[in-house]
N, C-alpha and C positions, 0 to 999 in steps of 0.2 A: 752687319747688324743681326742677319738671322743667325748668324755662326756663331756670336754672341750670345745671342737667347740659349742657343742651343748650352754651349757651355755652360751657363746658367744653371739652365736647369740640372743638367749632369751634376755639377758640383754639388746644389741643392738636397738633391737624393741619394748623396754619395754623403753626404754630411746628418740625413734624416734616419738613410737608412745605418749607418754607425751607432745613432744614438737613441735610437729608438727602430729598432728591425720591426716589431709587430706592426708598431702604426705608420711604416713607412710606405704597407701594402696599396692601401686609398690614393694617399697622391703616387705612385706608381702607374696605378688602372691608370687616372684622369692622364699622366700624360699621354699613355698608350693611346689615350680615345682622343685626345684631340691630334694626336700621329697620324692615329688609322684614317681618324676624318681627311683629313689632310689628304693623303694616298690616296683613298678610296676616289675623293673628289678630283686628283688631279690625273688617276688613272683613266678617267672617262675621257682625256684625251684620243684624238683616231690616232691610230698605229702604232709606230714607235714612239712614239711622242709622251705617249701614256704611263709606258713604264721610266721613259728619261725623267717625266714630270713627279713619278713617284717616288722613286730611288734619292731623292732629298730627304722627305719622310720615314722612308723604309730604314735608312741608314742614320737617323737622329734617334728613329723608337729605339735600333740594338742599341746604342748609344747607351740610353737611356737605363737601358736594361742592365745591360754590364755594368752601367756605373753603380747602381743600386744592389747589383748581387754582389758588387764586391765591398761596397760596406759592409753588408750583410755577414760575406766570410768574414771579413776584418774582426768584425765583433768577434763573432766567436769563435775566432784565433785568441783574444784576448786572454790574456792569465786569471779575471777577477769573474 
């Protein structure tokens, strides 16, 4: 299910930032921050556990990111 959302979203900002790159920066931050929240909150785990609990988080935000920078190139690769 979460693997889901995740793709979700990716799709979302792969399809926003194509079609509008300016205003796809806003929801970009928000997903970043409710990522980081995410990490931050599960990195308080003791020991290793903290970064195991994180690295779900950590590895959805680049997700996240790349999907969005690469609408962004896409655009403008575009001929128009």
């Amino acid at each position: 299910m979460l693997i889901g959302a995740v793709i979700a979203i990716c799709i979302v900002l792969l399809v926003l930032a194509f079609l509008a790159p300016r205003l796809s920066s806003g929801p970009q931050r928000g997903v970043n921050k409710g990522f980081g929240l995410g990490s931050r909150g599960a990195s308080k785990a003791p020991g290793p556990l903290g970064r195991w609990f994180s690295k779900p988080f950590r590895s959805s935000q680049k997700a996240a990111n790349r999907s969005a920078s690469a609408g962004r190139s896409g655009r403008s690769k575009m001929p128009l």
